[in-house]
TIKOL-654116 format. One record per residue (C-alpha): chain; x, y, z. Coordinates in steps of 0.05 Angstrom, whole numbers, plus 5000, padded with zeros to 4 digits. Example, Ala and Ser with C-alpha at 12.3 -4.5 7.8 and 13.67 -1.06 7.14 Angstrom:
+----+------+------+------+
: ch :   px :   py :   pz :
+----+------+------+------+
:  A : 5246 : 4910 : 5156 :
:  A : 5273 : 4979 : 5143 :
+----+------+------+------+
This chain:
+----+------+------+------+
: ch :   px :   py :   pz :
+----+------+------+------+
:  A : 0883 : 4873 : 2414 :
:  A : 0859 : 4800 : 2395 :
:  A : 0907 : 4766 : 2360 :
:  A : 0871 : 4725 : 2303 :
:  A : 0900 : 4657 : 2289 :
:  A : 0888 : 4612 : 2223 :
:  A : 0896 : 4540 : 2222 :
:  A : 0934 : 4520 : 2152 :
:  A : 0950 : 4444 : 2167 :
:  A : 0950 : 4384 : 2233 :
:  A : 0997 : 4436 : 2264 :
:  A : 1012 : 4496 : 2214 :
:  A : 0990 : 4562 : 2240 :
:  A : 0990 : 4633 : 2208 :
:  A : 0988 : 4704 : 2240 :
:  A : 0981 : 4779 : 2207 :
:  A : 1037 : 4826 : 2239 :
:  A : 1020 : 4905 : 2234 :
:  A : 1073 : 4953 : 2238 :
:  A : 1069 : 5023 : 2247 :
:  A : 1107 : 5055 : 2184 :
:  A : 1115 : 5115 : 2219 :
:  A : 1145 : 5075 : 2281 :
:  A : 1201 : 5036 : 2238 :
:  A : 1212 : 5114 : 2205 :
:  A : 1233 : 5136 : 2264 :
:  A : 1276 : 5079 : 2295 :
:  A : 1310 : 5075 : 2237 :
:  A : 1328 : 5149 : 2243 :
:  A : 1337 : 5135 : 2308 :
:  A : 1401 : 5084 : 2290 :
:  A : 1428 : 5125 : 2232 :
:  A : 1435 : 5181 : 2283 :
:  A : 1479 : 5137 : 2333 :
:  A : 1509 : 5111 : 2275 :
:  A : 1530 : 5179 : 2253 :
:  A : 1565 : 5193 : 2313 :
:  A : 1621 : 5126 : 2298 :
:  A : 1619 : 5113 : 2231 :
:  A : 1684 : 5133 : 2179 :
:  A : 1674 : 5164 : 2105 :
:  A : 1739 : 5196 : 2068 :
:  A : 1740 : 5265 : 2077 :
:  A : 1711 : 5275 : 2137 :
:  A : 1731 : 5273 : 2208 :
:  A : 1699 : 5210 : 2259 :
:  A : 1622 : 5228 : 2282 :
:  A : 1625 : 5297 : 2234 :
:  A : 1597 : 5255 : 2177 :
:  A : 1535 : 5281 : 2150 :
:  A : 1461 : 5249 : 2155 :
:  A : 1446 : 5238 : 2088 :
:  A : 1523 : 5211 : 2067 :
:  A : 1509 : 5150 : 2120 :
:  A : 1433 : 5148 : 2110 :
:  A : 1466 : 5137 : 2032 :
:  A : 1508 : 5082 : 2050 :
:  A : 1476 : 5046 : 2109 :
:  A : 1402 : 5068 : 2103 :
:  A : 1373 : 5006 : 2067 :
:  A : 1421 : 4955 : 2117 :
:  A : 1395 : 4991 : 2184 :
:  A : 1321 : 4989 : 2151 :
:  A : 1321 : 4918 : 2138 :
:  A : 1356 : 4906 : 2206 :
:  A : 1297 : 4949 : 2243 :
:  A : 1239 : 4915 : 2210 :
:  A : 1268 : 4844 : 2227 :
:  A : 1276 : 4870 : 2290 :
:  A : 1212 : 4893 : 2303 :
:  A : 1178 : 4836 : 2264 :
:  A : 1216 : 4787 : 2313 :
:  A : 1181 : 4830 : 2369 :
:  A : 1111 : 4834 : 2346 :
:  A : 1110 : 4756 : 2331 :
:  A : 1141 : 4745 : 2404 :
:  A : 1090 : 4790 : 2429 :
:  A : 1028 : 4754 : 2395 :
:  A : 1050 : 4682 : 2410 :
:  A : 1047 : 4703 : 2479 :
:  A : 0981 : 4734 : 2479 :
:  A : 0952 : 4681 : 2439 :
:  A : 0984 : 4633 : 2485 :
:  A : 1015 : 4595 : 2427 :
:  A : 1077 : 4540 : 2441 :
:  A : 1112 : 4558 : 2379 :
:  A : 1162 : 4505 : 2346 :
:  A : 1221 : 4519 : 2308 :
:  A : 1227 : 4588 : 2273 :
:  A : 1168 : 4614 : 2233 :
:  A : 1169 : 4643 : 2157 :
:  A : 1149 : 4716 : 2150 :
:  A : 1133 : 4745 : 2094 :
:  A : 1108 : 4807 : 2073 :
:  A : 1035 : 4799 : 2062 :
:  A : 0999 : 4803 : 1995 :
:  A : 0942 : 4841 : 1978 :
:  A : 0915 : 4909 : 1993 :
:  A : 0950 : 4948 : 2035 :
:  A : 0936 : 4985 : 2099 :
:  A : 0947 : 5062 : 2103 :
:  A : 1003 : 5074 : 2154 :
:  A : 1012 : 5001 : 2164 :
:  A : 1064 : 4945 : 2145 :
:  A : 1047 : 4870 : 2135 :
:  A : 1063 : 4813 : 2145 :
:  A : 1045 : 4736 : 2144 :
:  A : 1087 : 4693 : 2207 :
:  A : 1067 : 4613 : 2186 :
:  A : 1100 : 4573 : 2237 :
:  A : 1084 : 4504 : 2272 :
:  A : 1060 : 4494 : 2342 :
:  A : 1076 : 4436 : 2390 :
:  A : 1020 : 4380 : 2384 :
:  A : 0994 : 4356 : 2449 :
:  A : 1022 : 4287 : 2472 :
:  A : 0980 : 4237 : 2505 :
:  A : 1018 : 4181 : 2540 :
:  A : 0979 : 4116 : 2530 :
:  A : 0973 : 4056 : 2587 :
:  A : 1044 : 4045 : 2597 :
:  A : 1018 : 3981 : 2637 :
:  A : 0993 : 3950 : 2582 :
:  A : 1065 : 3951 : 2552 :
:  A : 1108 : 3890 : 2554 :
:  A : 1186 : 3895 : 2555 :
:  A : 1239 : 3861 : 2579 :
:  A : 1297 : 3877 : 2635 :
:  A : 1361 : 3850 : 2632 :
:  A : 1413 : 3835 : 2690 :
:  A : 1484 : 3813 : 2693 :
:  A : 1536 : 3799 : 2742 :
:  A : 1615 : 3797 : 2745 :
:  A : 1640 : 3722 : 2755 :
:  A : 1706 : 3690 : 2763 :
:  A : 1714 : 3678 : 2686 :
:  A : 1705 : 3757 : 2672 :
:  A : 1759 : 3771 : 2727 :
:  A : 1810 : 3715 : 2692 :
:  A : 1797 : 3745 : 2627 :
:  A : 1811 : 3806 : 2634 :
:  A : 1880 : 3787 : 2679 :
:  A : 1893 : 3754 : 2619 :
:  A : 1888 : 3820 : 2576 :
:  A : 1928 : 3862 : 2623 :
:  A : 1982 : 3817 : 2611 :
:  A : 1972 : 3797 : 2538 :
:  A : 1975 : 3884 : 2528 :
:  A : 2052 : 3873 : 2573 :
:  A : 2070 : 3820 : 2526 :
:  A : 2142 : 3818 : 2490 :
:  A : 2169 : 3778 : 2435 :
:  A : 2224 : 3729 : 2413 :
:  A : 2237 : 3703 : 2341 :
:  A : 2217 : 3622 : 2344 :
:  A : 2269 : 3570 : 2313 :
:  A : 2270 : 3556 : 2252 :
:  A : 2249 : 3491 : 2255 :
:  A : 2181 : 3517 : 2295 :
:  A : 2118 : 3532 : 2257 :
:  A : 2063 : 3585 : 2271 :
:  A : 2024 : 3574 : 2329 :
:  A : 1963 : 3610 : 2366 :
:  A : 1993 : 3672 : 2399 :
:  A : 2052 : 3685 : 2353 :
:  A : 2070 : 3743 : 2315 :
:  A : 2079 : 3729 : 2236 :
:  A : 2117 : 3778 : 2187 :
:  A : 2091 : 3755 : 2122 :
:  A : 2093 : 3779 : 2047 :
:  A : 2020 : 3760 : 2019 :
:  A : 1989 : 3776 : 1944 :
:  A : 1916 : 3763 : 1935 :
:  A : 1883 : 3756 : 1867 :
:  A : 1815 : 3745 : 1840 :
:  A : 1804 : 3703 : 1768 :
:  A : 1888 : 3725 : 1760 :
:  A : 1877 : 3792 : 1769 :
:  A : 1903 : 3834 : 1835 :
:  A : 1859 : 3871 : 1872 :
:  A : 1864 : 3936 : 1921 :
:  A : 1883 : 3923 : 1995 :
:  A : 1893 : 3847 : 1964 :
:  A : 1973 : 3856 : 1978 :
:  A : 2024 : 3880 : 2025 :
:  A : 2100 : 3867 : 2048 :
:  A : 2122 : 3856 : 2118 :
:  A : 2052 : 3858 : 2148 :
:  A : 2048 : 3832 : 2219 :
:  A : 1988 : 3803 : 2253 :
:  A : 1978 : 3757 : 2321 :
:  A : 1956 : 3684 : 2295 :
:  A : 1897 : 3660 : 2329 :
:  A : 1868 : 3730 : 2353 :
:  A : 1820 : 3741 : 2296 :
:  A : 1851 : 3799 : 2261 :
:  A : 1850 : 3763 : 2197 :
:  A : 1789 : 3724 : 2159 :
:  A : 1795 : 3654 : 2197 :
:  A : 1810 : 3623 : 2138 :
:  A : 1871 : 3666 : 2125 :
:  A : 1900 : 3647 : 2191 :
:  A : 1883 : 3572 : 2185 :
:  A : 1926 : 3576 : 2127 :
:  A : 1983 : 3611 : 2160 :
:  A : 1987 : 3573 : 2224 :
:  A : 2046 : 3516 : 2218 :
:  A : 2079 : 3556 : 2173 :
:  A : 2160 : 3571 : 2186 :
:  A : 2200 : 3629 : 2175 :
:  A : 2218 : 3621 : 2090 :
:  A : 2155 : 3580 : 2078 :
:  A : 2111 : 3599 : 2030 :
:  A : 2040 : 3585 : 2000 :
:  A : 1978 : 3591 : 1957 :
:  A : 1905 : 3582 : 1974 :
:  A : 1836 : 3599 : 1959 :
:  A : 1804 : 3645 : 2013 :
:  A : 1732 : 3663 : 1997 :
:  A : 1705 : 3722 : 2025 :
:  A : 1651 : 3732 : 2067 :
:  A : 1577 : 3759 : 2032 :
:  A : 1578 : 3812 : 2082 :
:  A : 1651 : 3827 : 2078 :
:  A : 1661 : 3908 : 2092 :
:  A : 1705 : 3911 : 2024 :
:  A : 1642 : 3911 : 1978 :
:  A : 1688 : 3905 : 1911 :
:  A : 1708 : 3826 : 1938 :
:  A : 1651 : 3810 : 1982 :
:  A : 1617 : 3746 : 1966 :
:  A : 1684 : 3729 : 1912 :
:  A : 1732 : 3677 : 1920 :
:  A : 1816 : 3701 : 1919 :
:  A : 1874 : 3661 : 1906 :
:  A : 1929 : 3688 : 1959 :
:  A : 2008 : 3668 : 1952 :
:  A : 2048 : 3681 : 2027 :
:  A : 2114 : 3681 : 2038 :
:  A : 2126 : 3682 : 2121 :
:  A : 2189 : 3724 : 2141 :
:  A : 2196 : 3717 : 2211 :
:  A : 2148 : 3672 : 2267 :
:  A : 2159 : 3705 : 2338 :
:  A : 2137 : 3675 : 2399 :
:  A : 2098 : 3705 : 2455 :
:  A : 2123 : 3718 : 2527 :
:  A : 2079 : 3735 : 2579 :
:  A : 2096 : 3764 : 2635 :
:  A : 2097 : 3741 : 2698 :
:  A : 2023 : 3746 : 2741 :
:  A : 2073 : 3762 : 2806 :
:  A : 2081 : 3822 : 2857 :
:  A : 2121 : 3865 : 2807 :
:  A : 2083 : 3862 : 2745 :
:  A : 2016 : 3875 : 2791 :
:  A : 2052 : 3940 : 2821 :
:  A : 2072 : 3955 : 2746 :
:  A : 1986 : 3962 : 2748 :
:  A : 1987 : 4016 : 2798 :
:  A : 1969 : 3968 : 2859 :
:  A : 2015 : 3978 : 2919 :
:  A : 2017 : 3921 : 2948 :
:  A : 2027 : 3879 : 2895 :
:  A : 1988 : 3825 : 2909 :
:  A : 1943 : 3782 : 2869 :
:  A : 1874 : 3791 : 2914 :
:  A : 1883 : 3869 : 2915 :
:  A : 1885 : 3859 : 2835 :
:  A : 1824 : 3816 : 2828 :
:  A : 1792 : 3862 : 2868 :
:  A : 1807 : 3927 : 2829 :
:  A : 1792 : 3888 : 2769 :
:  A : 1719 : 3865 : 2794 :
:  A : 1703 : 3935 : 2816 :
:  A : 1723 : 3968 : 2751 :
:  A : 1684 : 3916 : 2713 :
:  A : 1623 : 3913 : 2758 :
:  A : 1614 : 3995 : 2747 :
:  A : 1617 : 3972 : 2666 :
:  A : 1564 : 3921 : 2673 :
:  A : 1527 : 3971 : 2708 :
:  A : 1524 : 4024 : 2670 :
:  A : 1519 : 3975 : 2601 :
:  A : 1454 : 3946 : 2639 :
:  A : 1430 : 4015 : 2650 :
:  A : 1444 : 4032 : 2576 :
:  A : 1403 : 3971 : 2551 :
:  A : 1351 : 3972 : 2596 :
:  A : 1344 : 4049 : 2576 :
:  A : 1336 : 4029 : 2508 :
:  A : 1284 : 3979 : 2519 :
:  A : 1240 : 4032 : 2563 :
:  A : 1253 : 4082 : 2509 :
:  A : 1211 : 4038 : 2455 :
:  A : 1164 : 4021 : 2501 :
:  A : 1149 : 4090 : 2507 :
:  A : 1146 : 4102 : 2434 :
:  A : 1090 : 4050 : 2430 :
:  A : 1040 : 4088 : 2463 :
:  A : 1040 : 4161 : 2431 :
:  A : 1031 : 4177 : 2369 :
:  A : 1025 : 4249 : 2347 :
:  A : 1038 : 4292 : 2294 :
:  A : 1116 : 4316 : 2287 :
:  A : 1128 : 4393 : 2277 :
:  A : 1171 : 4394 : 2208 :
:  A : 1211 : 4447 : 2237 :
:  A : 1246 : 4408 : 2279 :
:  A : 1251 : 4339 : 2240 :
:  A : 1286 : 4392 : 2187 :
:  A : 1334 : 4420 : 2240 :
:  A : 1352 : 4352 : 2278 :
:  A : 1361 : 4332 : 2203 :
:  A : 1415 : 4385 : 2206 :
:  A : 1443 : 4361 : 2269 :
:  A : 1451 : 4295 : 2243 :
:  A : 1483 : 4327 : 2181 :
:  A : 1540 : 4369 : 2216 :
:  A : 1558 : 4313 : 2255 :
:  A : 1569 : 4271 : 2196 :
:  A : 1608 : 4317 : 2168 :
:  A : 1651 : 4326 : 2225 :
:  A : 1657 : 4252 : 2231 :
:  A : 1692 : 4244 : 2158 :
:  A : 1728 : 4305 : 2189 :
:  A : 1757 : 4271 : 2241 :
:  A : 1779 : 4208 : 2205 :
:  A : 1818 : 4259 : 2159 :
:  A : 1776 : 4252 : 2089 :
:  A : 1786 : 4322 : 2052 :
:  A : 1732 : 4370 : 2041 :
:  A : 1684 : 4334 : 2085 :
:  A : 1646 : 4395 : 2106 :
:  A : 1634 : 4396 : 2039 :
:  A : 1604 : 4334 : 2028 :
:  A : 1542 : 4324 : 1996 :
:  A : 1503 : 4289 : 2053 :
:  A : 1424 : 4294 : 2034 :
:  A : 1386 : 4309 : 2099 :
:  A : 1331 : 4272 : 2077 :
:  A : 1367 : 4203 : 2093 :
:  A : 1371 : 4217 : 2162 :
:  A : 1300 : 4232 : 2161 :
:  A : 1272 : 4176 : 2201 :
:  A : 1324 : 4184 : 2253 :
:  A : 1309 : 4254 : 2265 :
:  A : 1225 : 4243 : 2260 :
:  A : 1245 : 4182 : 2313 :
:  A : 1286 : 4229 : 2357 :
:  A : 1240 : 4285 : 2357 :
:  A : 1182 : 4235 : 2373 :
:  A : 1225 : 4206 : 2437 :
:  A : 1235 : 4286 : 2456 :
:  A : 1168 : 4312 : 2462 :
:  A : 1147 : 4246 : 2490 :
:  A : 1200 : 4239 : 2547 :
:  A : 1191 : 4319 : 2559 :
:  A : 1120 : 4307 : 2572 :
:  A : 1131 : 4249 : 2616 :
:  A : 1182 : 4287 : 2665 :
:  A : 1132 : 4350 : 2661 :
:  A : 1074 : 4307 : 2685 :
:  A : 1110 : 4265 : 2734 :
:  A : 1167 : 4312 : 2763 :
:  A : 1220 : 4265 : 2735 :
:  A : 1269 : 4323 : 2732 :
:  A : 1343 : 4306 : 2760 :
:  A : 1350 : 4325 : 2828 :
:  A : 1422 : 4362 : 2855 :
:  A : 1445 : 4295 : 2891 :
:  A : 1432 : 4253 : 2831 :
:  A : 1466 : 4293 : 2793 :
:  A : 1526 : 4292 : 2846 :
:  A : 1520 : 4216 : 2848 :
:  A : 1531 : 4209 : 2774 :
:  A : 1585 : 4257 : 2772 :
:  A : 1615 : 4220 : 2833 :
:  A : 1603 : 4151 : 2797 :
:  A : 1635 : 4166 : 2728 :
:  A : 1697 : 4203 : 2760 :
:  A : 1718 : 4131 : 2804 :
:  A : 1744 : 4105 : 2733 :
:  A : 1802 : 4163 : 2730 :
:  A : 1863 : 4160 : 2776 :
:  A : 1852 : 4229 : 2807 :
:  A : 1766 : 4232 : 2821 :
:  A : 1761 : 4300 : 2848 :
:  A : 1799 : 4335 : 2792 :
:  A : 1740 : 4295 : 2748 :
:  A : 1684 : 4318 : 2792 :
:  A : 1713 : 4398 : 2792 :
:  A : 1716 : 4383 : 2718 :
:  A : 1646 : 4366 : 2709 :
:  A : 1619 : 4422 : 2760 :
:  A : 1659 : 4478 : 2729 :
:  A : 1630 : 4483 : 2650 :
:  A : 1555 : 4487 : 2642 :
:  A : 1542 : 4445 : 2571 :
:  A : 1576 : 4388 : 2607 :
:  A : 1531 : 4394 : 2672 :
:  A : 1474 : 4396 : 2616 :
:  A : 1500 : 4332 : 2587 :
:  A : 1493 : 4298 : 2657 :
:  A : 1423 : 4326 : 2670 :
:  A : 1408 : 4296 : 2600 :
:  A : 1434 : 4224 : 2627 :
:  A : 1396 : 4225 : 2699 :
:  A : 1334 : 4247 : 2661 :
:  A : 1335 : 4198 : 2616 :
:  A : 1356 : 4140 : 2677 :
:  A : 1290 : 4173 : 2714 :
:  A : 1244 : 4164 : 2649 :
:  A : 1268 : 4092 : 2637 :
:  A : 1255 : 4080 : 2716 :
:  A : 1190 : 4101 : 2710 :
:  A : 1173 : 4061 : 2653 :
:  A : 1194 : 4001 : 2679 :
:  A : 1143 : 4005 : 2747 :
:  A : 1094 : 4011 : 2704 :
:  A : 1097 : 3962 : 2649 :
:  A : 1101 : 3888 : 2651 :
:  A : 1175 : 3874 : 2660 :
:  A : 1205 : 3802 : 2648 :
:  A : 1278 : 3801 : 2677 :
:  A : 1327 : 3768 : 2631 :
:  A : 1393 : 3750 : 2671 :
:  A : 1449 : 3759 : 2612 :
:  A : 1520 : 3727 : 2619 :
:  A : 1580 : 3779 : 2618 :
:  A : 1603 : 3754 : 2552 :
:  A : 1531 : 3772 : 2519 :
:  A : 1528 : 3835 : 2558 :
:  A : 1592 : 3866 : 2536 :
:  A : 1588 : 3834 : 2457 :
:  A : 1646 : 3789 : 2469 :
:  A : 1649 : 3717 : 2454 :
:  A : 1671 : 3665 : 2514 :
:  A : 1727 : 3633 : 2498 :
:  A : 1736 : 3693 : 2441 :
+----+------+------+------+
C-alpha cells in the first residue's frame, strides 16, 4: 500500500495510520485472556478469575496499551516503506474528521533528518597549534612535587611574612562601615605569595609578625565572582596569629623514592616527569586543535535543525545541570527550575556539529578502527600505576568502549579537516598551552 506523505514545514512531515478495529478487538482479548490466567481479585482463587471481572478492571489499561502498541508498529512500518529517516519521536494523534467504517485513525507529525552538504573545506582557514616539554616545565613541576611534601615551622617573632609562608590571621572586611558576607573569618590560613588571596590582600599581609595587626582599603575587582562587592571598595582590619615558615624537602635519593622511582635518582625523575607531561601536552594539543577543526566545520554547512532533538539535547543539558548542583550538595536540585530554553543555542550548536561530523565519517569512512581504539585505550591507561587493570577496565563495559569510539571519531574528523583546509601552525609555549602563567 502507498504510504502518502504531507509536507507541513522545512522538515515537518505528517502520515495517516489505519487500524483495523476489529484487529485491536481481538488482541486486546487476546491479552485479557493471558491476563486472566495470573491476575488476583478477592474471592477468587489465582487464574479462576472471570473474563468480564478483569476485562472490568484492566480492560481500558490493556486497550490503551494495544493501540500504542500497534500505532508504534504501523508508523515503524510506513517510515520504512516510505523510506523516511525519522528524527526524534513523532506526535500521534487521533485524527479528526469523518471516520472510516472498521477503521481507526490517526495523524503521526514527526521531523525528518535534513540532508547535509559539506562545503569546500579547502577554502577554510584555521590555525594548528604545537607545543613541546622544555627544561623550565620539568623544573616546575619538581618544584610542585616538593612544594605538595612541604612541612612547616612557626617563624620568630621578630620575622615578618614572607613569600611562601603560612599566615593564621583574624581579618574583618567592611564596606561604607557596614560588614559584609564571606567579608570575615577567625584563624583562616593561606600561603603568602601563591595567589589564593586578591593581590592586594596579600601585599598587605606580607611583613606582617605574629600579634601585628592592620587596616586597609582593598578594592575589589569589576569581575570579582562575589557579585554583591564586585567593583566596591572594603576597609579590612587583620590581626596575624601565627607566621610559619616553609621547609622543603630535600630534591635527594630518598624523597625521589618517596615518588615511586626505584632508583632514586634525579635523571630517572626528570625523565618520568617529562614523559608524564609530554602525554598532557599531547593530548591538550589534540583537544585544541579538535576544537579549531570542529568550527571550521561548522562554517561550511548550514541546514535546517530537527526541533526534536534541539528539545531533547535541551534536556540533556538540563539533567546534567541538575545533577551538577547535585553533586556540589545544594538541596532540591533536581528540582530546580532550570528553563531549557537557555541552553538552547548550545544544544542547536551541538546538534549542528552531530549531523555534520556523522555525515563526514559516513562519506569518508572515518569510523574508529579496532587498533585505534586499542591505542587510545593503551595511551590513557600509561598515566595509572597498574596499565593493564585500566585497559581490562575499559574493554570490559560497553558505554565506556562507546565513550572511546566517540574520542577516536572525533580525533579522525579533526584529522581530516585539517588536510584539507589551509592550516597555519602556531608553536605555543607550555605555559600558554596548559593556562598557567611563567613565573606564576
Amino acid at each position: 500500500m502507498a504510504i502518502t506523505v504531507e509536507t507541513l514545514d522545512k522538515l515537518e512531515r505528517r502520515i495517516t495510520l489505519s487500524l483495523a478495529a476489529d484487529v485491536l478487538k481481538n488482541e486486546v482479548d487476546a491479552r485479557l485472556k493471558k491476563l486472566a490466567r495470573t491476575v488476583k481479585a478477592d474471592g477468587f482463587r489465582p487464574g479462576k478469575v472471570p473474563l468480564n471481572v478483569v476485562t472490568q478492571r484492566y480492560g481500558y489499561s490493556v486497550q490503551y496499551e494495544v493501540v500504542n502498541d500497534k500505532v508504534g508498529e504501523a508508523f515503524a512500518q510506513a517510515a520504512q516503506e516510505a523510506q523516511l529517516r525519522v528524527a526524534g519521536q513523532p506526535r500521534i494523534v487521533e485524527k479528526e474528521g469523518d471516520a472510516v467504517e472498521g477503521q481507526l485513525q490517526f495523524d503521526a507529525v514527526f521531523e525528518v533528518y535534513p540532508d547535509v552538504a559539506i562545503g569546500d573545506l579547502a577554502a577554510v582557514e584555521l590555525e594548528r597549534v604545537n607545543a613541546e616539554v622544555n627544561d623550565a616545565a620539568i623544573d616546575r613541576t619538581v618544584d610542585i612535587l616538593r612544594k605538595q611534601r612541604r612541612t612547616f615551622a612557626q617563624r620568630p617573632a621578630a620575622e615578618g611574612a614572607a613569600d611562601g609562608d603560612r599566615v593564621t590571621i583574624d581579618f574583618e572586611g567592611k564596606i561604607d562601615g557596614v560588614p559584609f558576607d564571606g567579608g570575615s573569618a577567625k584563624g583562616y590560613q593561606f600561603l603568602v605569595g601563591e595567589g589564593q588571596m586578591l593581590e592586594a590582600f596579600e601585599k598587605a599581609v606580607r611583613g606582617m609578625k605574629a600579634g601585628d595587626s592592620k587596616t586597609f582599603p582593598l578594592p575589589f575587582p569589576e569581575d570579582y565572582h562575589g557579585k554583591d562587592v564586585a567593583g566596591k571598595e572594603a576597609d579590612f582590619l587583620v590581626t596575624v596569629q601565627k607566621v610559619e615558615a616553609q621547609n622543603l624537602p630535600e630534591l635527594n635519593e630518598e624523597f625521589i623514592k618517596t615518588l615511586g622511582l626505584a632508583d632514586g635518582s634525579l635523571e630517572s625523575l626528570r625523565a618520568d616527569i617529562k614523559k608524564n607531561l609530554e602525554r598532557e601536552v599531547k593530548f591538550r594539543v589534540a583537544a585544541r586543535n579538535k576544537a579549531a577543526a570542529m568550527e571550521a566545520l561548522l562554517k561550511v554547512v548550514e541546514f535546517d535543525l530537527p526541533q526534536s532533538l534541539v528539545a531533547a539535547e535541551s534536556d540533556r543539558l538540563v539533567a546534567g545541570a541538575r545533577e551538577d548542583l547535585k553533586n556540589r550538595g545544594i538541596k532540591d536540585a533536581d528540582k530546580a527550575p532550570i528553563p531549557a530554553e537557555m541552553f538552547k543555542p548550545q544544544a542547536e550548536r551541538r546538534v549542528r556539529l552531530g549531523l555534520t561530523v556523522a555525515e563526514l565519517v559516513k562519506a569518508n569512512d572515518l569510523g574508529a578502527k579496532p587498533e585505534q581504539l586499542q591505542a587510545h585505550i593503551n595511551e590513557l591507561a600509561q598515566s595509572y600505576e597498574q596499565p593493564a587493570q585500566v585497559v581490562a577496565w575499559y574493554m570490559s563495559d560497553r558505554q565506556r568502549m562507546a565513550e572511546v569510539e566517540a574520542v577516536v571519531i572525533e580525533g579522525n574528523v579533526a584529522d581530516f579537516v585539517l588536510s584539507k583546509a589551509k592550516v597555519t601552525d602556531k608553536a605555543l609555549s607550555f605555559e600558554e598551552l596548559m593556562g598557567q602563567q611563567a613565573g606564576a
